[in-house]
KEKOL-550835 format. One record per atom (N, C-alpha, C): atom name; y, x negated, z. Coordinates in Angstrom, 1 decimal, always signed. Each point is the difference from the previous one (the first is absolute). Last residue first. Example, Ala and Ser with C-alpha at 12.3 -4.5 7.8 and 13.67 -1.06 7.14 Angstrom:
<nodes>
name/c2/c1/c3
N/-2.2/-12.8/+7.1
CA/+1.1/-0.9/+0.0
C/+1.1/+0.8/+0.8
N/-5.7/-0.3/-0.1
CA/+1.2/+0.9/+0.0
C/+1.2/-0.9/+0.0
</nodes>
This chain:
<nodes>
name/c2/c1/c3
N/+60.3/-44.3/+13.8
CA/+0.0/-0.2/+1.0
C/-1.0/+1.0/+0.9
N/-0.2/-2.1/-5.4
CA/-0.3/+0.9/+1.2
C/+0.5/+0.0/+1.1
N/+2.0/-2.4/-4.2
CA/-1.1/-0.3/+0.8
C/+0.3/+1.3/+1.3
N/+1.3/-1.2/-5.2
CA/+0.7/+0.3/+1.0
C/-1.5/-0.2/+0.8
N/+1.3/-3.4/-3.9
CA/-0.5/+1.3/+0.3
C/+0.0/+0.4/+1.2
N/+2.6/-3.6/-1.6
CA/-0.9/+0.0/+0.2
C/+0.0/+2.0/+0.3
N/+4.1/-4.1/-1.7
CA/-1.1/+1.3/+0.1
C/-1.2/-0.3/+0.2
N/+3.8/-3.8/+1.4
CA/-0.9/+1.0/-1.4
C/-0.3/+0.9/+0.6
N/+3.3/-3.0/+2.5
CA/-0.7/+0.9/+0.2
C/-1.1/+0.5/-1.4
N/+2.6/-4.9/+2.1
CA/+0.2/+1.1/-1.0
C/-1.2/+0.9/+0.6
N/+1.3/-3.0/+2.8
CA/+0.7/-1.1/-1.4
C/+0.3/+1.2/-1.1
N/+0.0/+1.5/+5.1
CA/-1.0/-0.6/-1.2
C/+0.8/+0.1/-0.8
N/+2.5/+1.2/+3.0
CA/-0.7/-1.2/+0.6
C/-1.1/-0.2/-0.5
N/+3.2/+3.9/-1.6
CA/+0.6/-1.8/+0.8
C/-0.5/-0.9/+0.3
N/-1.9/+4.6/+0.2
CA/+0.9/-0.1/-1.1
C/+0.7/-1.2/+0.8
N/-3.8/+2.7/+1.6
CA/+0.4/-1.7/-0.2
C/+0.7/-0.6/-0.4
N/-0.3/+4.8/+0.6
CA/-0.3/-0.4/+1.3
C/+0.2/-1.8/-0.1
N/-0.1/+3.1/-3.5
CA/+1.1/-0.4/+0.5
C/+0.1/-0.8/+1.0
N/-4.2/+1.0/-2.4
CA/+1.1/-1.1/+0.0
C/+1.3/-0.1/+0.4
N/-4.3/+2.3/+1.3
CA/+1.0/+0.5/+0.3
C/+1.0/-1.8/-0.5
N/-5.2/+1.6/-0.4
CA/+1.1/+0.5/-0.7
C/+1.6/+0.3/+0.3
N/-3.8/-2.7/+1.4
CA/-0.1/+1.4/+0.6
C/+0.7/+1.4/-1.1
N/+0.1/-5.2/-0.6
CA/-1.0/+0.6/-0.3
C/-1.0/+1.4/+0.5
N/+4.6/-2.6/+1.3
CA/-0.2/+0.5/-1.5
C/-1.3/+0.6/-0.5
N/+0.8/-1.2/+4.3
CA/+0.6/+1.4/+0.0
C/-0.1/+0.2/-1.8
N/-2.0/-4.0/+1.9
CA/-1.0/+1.5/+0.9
C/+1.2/+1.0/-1.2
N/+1.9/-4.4/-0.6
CA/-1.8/+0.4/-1.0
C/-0.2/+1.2/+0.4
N/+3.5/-1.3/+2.8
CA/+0.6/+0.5/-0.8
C/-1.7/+0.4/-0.9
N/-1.0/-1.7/+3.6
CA/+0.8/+1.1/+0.6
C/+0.3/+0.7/-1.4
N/-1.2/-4.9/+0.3
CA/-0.7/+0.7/-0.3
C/-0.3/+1.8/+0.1
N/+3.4/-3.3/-2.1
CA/-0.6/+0.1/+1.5
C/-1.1/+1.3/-0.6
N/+0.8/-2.8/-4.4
CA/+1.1/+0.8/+0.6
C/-0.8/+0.0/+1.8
N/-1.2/-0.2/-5.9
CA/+0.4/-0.5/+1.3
C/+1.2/+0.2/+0.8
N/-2.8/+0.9/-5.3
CA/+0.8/+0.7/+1.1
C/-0.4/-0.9/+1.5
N/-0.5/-0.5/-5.4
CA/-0.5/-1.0/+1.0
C/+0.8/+0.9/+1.1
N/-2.6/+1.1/-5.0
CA/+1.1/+0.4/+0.7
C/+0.4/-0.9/+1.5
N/-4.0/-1.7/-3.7
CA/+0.8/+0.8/+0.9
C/+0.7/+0.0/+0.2
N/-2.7/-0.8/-4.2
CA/+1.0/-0.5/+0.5
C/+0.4/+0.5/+0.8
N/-4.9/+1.4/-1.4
CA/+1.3/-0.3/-0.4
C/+1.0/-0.8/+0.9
N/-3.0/+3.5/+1.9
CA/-0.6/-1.0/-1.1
C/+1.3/-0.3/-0.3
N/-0.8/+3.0/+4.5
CA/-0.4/+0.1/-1.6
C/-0.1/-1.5/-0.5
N/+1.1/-0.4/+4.7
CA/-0.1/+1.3/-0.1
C/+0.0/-0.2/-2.0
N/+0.3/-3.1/+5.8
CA/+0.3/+0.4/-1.7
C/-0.4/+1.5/-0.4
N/+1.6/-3.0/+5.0
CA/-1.0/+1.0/-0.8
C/+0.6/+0.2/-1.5
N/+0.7/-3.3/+4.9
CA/+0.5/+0.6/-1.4
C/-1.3/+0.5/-0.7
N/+2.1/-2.3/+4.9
CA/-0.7/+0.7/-0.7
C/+0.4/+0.4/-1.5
N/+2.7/-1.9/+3.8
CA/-0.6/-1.2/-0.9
C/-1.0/+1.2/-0.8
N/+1.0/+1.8/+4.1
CA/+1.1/-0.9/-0.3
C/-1.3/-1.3/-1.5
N/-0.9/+3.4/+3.6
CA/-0.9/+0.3/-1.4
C/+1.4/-1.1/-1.0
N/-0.2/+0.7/+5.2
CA/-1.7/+0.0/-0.5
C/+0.2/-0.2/-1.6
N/+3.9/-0.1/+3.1
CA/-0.2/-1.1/-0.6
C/-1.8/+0.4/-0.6
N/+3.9/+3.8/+0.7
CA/-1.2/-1.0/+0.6
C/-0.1/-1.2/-1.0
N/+3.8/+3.4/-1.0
CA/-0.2/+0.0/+1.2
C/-1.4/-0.4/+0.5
N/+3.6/-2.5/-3.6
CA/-1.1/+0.9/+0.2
C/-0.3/+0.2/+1.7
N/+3.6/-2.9/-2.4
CA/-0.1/+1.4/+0.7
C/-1.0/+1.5/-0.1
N/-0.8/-5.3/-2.2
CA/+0.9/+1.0/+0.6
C/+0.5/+1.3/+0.0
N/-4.3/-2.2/-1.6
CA/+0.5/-0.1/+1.4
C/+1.2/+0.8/+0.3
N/-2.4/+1.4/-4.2
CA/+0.9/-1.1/+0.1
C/+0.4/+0.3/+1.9
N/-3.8/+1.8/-4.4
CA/+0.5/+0.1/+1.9
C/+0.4/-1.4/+0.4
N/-1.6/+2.0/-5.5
CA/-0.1/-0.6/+1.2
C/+0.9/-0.2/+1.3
N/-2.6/+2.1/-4.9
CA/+1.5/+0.5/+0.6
C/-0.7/-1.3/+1.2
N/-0.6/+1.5/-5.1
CA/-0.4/-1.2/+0.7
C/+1.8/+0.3/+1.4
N/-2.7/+3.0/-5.1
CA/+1.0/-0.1/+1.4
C/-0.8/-1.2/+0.9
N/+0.0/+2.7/-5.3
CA/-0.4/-0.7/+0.7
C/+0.9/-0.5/+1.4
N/+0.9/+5.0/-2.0
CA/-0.3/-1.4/+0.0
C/-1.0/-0.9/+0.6
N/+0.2/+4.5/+1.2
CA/+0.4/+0.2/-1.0
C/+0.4/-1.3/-1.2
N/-2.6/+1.4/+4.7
CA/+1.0/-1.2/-0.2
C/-0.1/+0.8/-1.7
N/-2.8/+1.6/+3.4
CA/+1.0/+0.8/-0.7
C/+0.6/-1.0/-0.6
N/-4.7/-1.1/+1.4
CA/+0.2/+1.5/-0.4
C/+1.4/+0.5/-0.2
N/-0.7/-4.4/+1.9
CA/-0.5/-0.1/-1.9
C/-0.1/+1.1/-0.3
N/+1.4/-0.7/+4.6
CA/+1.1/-0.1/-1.0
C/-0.4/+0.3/-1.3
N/-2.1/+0.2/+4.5
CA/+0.0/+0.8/-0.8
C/+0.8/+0.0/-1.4
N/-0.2/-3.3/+3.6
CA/-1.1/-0.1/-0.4
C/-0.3/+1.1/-1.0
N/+4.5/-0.2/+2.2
CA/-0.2/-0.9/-0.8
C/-1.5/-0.1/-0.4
N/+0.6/+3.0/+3.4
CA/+0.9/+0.7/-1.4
C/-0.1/-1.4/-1.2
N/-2.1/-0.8/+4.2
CA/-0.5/+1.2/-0.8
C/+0.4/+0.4/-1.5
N/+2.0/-3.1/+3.4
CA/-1.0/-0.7/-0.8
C/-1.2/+1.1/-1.1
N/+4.4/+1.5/+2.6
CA/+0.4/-1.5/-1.0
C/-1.8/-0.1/-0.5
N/+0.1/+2.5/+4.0
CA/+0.2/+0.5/-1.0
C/+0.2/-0.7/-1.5
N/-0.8/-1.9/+4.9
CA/-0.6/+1.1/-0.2
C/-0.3/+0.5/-1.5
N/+3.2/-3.3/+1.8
CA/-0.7/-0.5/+0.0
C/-1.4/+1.1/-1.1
N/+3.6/+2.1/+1.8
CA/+0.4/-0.6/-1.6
C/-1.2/-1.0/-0.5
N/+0.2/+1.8/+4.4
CA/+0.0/+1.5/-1.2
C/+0.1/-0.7/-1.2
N/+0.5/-3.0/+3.8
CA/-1.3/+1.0/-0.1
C/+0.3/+0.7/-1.4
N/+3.8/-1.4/+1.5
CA/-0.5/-1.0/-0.8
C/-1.2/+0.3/-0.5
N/+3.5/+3.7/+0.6
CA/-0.7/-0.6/+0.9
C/-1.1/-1.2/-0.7
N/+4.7/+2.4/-1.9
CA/-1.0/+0.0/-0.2
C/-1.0/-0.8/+0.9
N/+5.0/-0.6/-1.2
CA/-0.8/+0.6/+1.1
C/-1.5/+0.1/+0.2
N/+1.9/-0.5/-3.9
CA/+0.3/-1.1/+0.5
C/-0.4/-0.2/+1.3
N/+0.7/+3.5/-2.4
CA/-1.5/-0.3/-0.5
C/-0.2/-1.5/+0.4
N/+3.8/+3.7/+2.2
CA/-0.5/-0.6/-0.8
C/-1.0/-0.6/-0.6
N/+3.3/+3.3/+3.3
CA/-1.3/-0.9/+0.0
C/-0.4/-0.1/-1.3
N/+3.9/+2.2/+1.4
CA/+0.1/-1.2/+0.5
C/-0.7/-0.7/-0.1
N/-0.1/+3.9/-3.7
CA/+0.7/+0.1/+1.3
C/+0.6/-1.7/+0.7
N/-3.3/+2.8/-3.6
CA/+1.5/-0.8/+0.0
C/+1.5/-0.3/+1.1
N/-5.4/+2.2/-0.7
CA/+0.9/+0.4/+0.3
C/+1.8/-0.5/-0.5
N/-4.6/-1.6/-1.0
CA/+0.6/+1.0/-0.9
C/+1.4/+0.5/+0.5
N/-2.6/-2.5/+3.2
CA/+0.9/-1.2/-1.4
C/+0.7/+0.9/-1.0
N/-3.3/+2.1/+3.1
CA/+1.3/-0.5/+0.6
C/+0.7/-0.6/-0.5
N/-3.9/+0.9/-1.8
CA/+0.9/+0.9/-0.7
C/+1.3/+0.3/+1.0
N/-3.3/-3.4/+0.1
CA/+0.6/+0.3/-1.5
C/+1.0/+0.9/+0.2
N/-2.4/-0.6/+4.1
CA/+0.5/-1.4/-0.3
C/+0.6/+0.0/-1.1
N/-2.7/+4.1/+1.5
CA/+0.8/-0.3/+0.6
C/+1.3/-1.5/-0.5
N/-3.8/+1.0/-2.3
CA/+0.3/+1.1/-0.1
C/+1.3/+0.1/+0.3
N/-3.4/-3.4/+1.0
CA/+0.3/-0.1/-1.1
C/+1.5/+1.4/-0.6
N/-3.2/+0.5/+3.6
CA/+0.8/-1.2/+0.1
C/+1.0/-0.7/-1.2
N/-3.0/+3.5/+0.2
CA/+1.3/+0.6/+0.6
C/+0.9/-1.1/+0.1
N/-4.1/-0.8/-1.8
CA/+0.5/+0.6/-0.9
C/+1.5/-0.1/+0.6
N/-3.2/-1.4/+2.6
CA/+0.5/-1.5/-0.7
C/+1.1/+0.8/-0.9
N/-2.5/+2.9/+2.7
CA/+0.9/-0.5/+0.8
C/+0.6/-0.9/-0.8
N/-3.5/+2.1/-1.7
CA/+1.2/+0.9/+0.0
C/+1.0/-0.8/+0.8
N/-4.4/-1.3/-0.3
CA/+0.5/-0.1/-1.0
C/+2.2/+0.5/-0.8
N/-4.1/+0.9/+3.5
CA/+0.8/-1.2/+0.0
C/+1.0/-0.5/-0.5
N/-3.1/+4.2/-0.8
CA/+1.4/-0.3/+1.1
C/+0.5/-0.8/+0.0
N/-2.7/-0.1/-4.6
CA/-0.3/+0.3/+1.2
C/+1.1/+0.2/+1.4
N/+0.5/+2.1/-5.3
CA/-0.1/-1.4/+0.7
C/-0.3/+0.1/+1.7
N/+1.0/+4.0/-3.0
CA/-0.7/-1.6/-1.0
C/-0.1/-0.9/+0.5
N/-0.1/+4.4/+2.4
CA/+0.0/+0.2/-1.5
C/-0.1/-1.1/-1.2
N/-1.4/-1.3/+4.5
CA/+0.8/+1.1/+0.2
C/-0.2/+0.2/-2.0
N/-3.2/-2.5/+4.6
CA/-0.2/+0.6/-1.7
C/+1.6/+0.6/-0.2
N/-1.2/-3.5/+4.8
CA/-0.5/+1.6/-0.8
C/+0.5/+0.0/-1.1
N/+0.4/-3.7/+2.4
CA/-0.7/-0.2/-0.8
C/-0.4/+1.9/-0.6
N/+3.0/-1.4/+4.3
CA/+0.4/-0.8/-1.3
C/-1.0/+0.0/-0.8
N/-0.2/+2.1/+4.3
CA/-0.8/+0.8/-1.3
C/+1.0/-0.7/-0.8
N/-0.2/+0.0/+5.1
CA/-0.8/-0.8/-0.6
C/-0.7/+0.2/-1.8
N/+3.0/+2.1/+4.0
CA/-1.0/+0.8/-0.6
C/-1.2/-1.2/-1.2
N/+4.0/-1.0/+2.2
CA/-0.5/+0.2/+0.7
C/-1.7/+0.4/-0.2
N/+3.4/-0.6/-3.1
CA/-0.7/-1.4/+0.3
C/-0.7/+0.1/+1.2
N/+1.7/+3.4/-2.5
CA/-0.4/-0.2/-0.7
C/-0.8/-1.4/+0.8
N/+3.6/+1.9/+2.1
CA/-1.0/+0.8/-0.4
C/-1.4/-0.1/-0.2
N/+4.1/-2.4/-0.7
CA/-0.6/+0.2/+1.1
C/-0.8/+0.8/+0.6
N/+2.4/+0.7/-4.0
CA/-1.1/-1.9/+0.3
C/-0.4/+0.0/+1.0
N/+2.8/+3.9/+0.1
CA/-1.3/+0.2/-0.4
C/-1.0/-0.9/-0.6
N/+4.5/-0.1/+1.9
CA/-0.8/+0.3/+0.9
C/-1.9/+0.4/-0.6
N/+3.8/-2.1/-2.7
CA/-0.2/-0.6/+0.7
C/-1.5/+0.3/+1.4
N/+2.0/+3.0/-3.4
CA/-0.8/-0.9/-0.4
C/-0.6/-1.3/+1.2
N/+3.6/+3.3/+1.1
CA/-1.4/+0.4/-0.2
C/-1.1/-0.5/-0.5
N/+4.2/-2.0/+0.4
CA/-0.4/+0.3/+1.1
C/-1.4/+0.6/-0.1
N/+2.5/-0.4/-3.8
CA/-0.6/-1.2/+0.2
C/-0.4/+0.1/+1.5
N/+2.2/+3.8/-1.3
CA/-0.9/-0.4/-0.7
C/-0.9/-1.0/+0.0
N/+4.4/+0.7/+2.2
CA/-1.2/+0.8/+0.3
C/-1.1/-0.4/-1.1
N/+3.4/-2.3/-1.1
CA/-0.6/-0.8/+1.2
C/-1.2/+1.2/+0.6
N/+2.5/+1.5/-4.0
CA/-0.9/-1.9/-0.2
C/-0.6/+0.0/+1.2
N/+2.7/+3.9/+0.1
CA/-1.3/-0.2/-0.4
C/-0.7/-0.7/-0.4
N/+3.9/-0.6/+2.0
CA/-0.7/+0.4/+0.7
C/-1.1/+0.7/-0.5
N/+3.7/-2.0/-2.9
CA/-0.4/-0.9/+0.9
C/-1.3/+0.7/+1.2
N/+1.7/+3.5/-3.0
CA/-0.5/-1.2/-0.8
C/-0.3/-1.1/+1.0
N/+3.3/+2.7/+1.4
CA/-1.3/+0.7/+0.0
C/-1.1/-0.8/-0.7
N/+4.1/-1.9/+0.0
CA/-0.5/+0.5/+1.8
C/-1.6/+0.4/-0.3
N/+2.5/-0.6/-4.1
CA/-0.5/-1.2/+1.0
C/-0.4/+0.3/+1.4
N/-0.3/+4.4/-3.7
CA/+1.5/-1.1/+0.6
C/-0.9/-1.1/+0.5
N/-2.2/+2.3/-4.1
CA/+0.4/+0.6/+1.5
C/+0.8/-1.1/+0.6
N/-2.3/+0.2/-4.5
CA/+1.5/+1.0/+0.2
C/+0.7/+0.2/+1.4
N/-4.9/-1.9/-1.6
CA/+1.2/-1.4/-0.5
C/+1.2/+1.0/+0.9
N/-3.9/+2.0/-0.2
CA/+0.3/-0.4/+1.4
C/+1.0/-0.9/-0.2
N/-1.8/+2.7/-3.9
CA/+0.6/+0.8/+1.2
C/+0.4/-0.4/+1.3
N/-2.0/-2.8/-3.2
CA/+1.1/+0.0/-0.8
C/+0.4/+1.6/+1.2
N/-4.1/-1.8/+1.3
CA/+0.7/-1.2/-0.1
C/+1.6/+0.3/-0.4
N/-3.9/+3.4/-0.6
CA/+0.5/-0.4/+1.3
C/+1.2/-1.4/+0.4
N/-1.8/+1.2/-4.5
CA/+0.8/+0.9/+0.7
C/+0.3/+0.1/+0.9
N/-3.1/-3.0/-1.6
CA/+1.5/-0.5/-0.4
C/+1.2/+1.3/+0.5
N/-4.6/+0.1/+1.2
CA/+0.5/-1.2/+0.7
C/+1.6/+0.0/-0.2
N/-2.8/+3.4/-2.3
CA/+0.5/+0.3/+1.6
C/+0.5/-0.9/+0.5
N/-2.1/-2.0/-4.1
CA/+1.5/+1.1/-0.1
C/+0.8/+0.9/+1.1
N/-4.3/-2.7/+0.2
CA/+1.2/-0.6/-0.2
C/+0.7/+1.0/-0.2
N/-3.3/+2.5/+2.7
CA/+0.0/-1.3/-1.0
C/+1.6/-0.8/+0.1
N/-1.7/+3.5/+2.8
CA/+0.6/+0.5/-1.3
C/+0.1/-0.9/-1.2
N/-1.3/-1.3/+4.8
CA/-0.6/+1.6/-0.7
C/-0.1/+0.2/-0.9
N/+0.8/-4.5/+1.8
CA/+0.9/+0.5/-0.4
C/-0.8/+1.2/-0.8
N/-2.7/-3.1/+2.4
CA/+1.1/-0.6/+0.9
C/+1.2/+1.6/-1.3
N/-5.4/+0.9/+0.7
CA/+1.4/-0.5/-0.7
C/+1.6/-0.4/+0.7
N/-5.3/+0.2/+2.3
CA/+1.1/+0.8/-0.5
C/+1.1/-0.6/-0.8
N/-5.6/+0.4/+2.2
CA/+0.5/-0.9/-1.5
C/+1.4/+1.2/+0.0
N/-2.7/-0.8/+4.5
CA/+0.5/+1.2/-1.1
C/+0.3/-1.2/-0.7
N/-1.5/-0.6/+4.1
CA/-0.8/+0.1/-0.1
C/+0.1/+0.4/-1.3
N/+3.4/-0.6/+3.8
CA/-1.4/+1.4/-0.5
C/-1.2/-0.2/-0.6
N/+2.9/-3.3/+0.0
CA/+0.0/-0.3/+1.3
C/-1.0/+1.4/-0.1
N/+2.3/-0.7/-3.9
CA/-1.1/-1.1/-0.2
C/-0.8/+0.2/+1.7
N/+3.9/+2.5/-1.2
CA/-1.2/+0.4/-0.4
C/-1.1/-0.6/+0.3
N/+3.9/-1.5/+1.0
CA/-0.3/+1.2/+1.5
C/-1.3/+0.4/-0.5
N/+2.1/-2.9/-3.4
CA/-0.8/-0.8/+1.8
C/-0.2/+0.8/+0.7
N/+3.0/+1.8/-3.6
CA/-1.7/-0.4/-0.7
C/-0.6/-0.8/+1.3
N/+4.3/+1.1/+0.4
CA/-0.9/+1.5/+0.3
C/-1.4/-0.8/-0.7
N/+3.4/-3.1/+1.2
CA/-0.7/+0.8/+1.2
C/-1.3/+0.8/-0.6
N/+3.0/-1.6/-3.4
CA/-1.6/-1.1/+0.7
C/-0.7/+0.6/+1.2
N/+3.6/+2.3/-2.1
CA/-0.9/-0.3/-0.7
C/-1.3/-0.4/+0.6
N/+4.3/+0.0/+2.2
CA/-0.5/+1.1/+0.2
C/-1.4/+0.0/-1.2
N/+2.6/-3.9/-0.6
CA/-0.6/+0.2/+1.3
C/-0.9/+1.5/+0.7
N/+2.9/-0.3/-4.1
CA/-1.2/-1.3/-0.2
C/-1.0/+0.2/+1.3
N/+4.1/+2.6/+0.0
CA/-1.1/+0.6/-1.2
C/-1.3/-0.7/+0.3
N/+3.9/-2.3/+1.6
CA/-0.2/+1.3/+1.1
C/-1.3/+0.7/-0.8
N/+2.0/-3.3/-3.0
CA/-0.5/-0.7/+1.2
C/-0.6/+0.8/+1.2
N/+2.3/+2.0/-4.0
CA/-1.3/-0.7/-0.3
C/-0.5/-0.6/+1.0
N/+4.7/+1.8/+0.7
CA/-1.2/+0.5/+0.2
C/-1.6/-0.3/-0.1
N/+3.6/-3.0/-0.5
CA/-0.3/+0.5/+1.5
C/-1.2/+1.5/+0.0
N/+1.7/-1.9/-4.3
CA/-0.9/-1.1/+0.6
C/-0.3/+0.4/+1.5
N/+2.7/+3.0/-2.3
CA/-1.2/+0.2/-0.7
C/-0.8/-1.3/+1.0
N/+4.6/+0.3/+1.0
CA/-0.8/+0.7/+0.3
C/-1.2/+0.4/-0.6
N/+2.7/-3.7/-1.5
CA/-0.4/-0.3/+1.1
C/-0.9/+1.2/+0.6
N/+0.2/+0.4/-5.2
CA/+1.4/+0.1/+1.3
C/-1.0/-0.4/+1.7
N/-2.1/-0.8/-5.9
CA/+0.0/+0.5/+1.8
C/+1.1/-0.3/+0.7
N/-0.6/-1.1/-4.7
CA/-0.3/+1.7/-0.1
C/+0.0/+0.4/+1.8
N/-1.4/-5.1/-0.9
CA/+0.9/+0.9/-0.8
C/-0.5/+1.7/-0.2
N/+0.0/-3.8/+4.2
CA/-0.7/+0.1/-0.8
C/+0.5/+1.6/-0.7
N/+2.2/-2.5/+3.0
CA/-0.3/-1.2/-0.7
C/-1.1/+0.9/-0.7
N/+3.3/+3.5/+1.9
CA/-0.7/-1.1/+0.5
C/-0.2/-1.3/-1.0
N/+4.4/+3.3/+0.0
CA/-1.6/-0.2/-0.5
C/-0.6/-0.8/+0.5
N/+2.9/+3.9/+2.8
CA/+0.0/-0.9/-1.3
C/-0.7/-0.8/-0.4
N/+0.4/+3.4/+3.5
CA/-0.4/+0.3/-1.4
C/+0.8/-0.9/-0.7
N/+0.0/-0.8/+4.3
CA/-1.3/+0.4/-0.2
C/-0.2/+0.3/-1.4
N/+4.1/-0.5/+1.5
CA/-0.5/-0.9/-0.5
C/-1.0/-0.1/-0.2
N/+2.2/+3.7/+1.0
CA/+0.7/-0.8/-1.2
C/-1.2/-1.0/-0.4
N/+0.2/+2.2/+4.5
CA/-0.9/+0.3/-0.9
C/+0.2/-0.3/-1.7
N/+0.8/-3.8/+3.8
CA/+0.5/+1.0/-0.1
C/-0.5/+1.4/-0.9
N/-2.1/-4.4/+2.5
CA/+0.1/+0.1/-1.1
C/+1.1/+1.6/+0.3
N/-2.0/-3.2/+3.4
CA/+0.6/+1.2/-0.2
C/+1.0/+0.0/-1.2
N/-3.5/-3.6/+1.6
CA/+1.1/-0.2/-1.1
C/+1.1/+1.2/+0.2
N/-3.4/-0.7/+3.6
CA/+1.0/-1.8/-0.4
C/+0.9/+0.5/-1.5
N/-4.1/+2.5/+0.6
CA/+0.6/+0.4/+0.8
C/+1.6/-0.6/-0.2
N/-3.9/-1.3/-2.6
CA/+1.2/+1.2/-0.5
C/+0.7/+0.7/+1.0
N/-2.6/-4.4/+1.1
CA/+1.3/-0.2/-0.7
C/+0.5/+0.8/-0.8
N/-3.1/+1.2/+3.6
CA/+1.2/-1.1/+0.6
C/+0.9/+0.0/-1.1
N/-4.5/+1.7/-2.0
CA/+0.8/+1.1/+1.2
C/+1.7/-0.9/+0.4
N/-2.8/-3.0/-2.4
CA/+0.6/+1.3/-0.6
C/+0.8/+0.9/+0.9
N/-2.6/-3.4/+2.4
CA/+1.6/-0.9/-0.9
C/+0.0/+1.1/-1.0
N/-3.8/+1.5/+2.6
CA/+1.2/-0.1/+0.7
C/+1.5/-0.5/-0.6
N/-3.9/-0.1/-2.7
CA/+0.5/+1.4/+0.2
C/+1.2/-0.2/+1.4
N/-2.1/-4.0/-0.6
CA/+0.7/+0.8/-1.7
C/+0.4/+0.8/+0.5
N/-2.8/-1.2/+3.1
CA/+1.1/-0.8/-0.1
C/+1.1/+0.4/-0.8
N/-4.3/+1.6/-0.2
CA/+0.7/+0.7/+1.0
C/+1.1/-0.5/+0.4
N/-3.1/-1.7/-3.1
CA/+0.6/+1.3/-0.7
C/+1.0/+0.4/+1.2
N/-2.5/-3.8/+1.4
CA/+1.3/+0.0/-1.7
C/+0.2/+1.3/-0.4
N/-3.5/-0.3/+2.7
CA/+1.4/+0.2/+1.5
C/+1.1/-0.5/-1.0
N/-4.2/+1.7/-2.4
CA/+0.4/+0.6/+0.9
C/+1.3/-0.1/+0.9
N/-2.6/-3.3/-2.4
CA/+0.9/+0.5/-0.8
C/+0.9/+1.6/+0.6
N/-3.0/-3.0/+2.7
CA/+0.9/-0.6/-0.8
C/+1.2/+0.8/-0.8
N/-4.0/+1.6/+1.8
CA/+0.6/-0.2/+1.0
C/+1.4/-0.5/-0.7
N/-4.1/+2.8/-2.1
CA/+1.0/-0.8/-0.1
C/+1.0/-0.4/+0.4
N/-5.1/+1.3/+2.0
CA/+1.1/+1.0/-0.6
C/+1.6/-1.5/-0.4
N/-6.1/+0.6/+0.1
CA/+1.3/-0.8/+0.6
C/+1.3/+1.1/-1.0
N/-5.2/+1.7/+1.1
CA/+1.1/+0.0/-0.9
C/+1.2/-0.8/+0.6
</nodes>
C-alpha cells in the first residue's frame, strides 16, 4: 500500500497556513461571531466545523487501524449540526485552540496510519487515503470561509490545479444553464490550466471567465469569493463539500 506522500505534505502545509493565519488574526469574541462567507455561519460555526471535521476523521481512522467500521459523527448529521452550533458560542481563544488541538491529533494519527502502512483500509465510505485529499480540501475552503486575510486568491496553485478540473468535468450534473467557462492567464495561480475550457448542456452558452482561483471559488460555491473577477457568476447547483 503506497501511502499519499504528496497530498499528505499539501494538507500539512494548509493546515499549518490555517492554524498561523487564525492565530495572525486574534479576532475579538465580536468577531468570531460575525458572518463568515458561507450563509447562516458566524466565523464561529466555520471554526468549529473545522475542529468537528478533524476529530471526525480521526475517530473513523482509529477505527479503520482496529480493524472497526466507525462513523466519523455517532449521532449522524444532526449530532454534526449540534455539535457545530454549541461550539460557534465560544470565544476566539477557546475556539482557536481547538482548531489547532484537534488538527494535532489528526495529524498524529496520519501518522499513524502511514506507519502502520494502512492508506487502503475500508472506513464507513471511503478508503483512508482518501481522507487526506478530503481534509485537504476542507482546510483550504473553509480558511477562505473564514473572511479573514486569506483568500481564494491565496489558494495554493496545486490545490487549484487539483480541484478546477474536477469541479469543471462535473459541470453537466449542476449547471442549471448551458455553460462555457474558460481560464484566463491572468492572475491565475498556475499556468497548468490557463487557456482551458469546459462546456456544459446544449444551447446558447452562458460564457463565465476569469483566473483560475476565482472558477475554483465559484464553483465551490463561494461567489463572493470571486465577486469582481469573473465576468459573471450564474447559478449552479450546490456542490458537496
Amino acid at each position: 500500500m503506497s501511502a499519499p506522500t504528496a497530498s499528505l505534505t499539501a494538507l500539512r502545509t494548509s493546515t499549518a497556513a490555517l492554524l498561523a493565519g487564525v492565530d495572525a488574526q486574534r479576532w475579538t469574541d465580536a468577531e468570531v461571531r460575525a458572518p463568515s462567507l458561507l450563509p447562516g455561519w458566524t466565523r464561529g460555526h466555520v471554526l468549529a466545523h473545522i475542529a468537528r471535521n478533524a476529530d471526525g476523521i480521526t475517530r473513523t481512522l482509529s477505527g479503520a487501524l482496529r480493524g472497526e467500521i466507525v462513523a466519523r459523527y455517532p449521532d449522524g448529521r444532526q449530532g454534526r449540526n449540534a455539535d457545530i452550533e454549541a461550539g460557534s458560542t465560544r470565544g476566539f481563544a477557546e475556539l482557536a485552540a481547538d482548531v489547532r488541538e484537534s488538527a494535532d491529533r489528526l495529524d498524529r494519527l496520519l501518522g499513524a496510519v502511514a506507519d502502520a502502512d494502512g492508506w487502503d483500509l475500508p472506513t464507513e465510505d471511503l478508503p483512508a487515503r482518501d481522507y487526506v485529499v478530503a481534509r485537504w480540501r476542507e482546510v483550504e475552503i473553509h480558511h477562505v470561509d473564514l473572511a479573514g486575510e486569506y483568500a481564494a486568491e491565496h489558494w495554493p496553485a496545486e490545490f487549484v490545479a487539483y480541484l478546477l478540473p474536477q469541479l469543471a468535468d462535473g459541470l453537466a450534473q449542476r449547471a442549471t444553464t448551458a455553460l462555457r467557462i474558460e481560464v484566463a492567464e491572468e492572475r491565475s495561480v498556475t499556468t497548468d490550466l490557463s487557456g482551458r475550457v469546459w462546456t456544459a448542456g446544449t444551447g446558447d452558452p452562458v460564457d463565465v471567465s476569469g483566473p483560475d482561483w476565482a472558477l475554483t471559488a465559484w464553483l465551490v460555491g463561494r461567489p463572493a469569493a470571486a465577486a469582481g473577477t469573473l465576468n459573471q457568476t450564474p447559478d449552479v447547483a450546490p456542490w458537496l463539500l
